[in-house]
C-alpha positions, -999 to +999 in steps of 0.1 A: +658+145-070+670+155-106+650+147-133+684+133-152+702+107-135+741+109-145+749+085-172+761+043-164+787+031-181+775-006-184+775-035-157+806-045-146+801-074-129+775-100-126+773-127-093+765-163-092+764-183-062+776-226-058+777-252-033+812-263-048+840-239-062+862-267-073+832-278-099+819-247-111+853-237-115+861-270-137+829-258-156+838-223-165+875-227-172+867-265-189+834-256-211+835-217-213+874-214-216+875-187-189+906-178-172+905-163-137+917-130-130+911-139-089+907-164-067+904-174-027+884-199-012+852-180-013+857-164-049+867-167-086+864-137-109+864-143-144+871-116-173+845-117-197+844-097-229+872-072-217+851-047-197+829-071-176+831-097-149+816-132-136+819-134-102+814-172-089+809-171-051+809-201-028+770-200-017+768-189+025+807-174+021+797-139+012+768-135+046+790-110+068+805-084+060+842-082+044+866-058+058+897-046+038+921-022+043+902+004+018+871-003+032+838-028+033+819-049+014+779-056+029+770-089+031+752-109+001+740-141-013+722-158-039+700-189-036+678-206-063+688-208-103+699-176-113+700-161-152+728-148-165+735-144-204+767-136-224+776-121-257+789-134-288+794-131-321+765-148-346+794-165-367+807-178-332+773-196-322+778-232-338+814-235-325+804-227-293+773-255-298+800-274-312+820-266-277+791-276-257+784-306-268+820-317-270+815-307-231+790-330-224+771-297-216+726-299-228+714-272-247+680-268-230+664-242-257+672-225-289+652-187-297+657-177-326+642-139-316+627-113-344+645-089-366+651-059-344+663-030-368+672-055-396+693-077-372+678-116-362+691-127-332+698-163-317+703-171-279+711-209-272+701-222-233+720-244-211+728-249-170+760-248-156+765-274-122+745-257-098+719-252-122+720-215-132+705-209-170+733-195-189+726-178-226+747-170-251+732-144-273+739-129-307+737-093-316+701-079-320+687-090-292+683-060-273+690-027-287+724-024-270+737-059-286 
């Protein structure tokens, strides 16, 4: 194997799985102010940032494998709370608090992380239906944000 790996270009998308579309999809589009791009019955995929996606599976919908004209997708799935966390700008953290709260959406913790080259960072906690931790994070907390 080479010692240099060719280069990624970022993540493109990032799964969560639910027991029921219809809520989490009141959640995103209701307290995040997502807009689909897709959806079907087992599947809503939300833009995010304009080079990523949040793909919201139905839990148990994604076991066998999907066959499309192009090709197949291998089974998967996702049980348990899962971690996902989202970018944005420092002077957009209190309106999205703001948004939150008007939401009726808990912010479970607050982090307000060390200076990283200069930069502080905050990241603000909360759970979406089904109980996966979502974070919205300012710049500096990793070196790539």
């Amino acid at each position: 194997m080479p010692d240099t790996a060719p280069s990624l270009a970022g993540v493109l998308e990032t799964a969560l799985y639910v027991d029921d579309m219809a809520r989490a999809r009141g959640f995103y589009e209701s307290a995040l102010g997502l807009k689909p791009m897709f959806t079907d019955e087992r599947l809503t995929a939300y833009p995010v940032g304009g080079r990523s996606a949040l793909l919201v599976f139905l839990r148990g919908s994604t076991t066998d494998t999907v066959h499309l004209p192009g090709g197949t997708i291998p089974p998967h799935d996702g049980h348990g709370p899962l971690h996902c966390a989202l970018s944005v700008a420092a002077a957009d953290l209190p309106a999205w608090e703001a948004r939150l709260e008007a939401a009726g959406v808990a912010i479970e913790g607050r982090t307000e992380w060390p200076p990283k080259g200069g930069v502080s960072s905050v990241s603000i906690y909360f759970r979406d239906p089904d109980g996966h931790l979502l974070e919205l994070a300012t710049p500096g907390l990793w070196p790539v944000w």
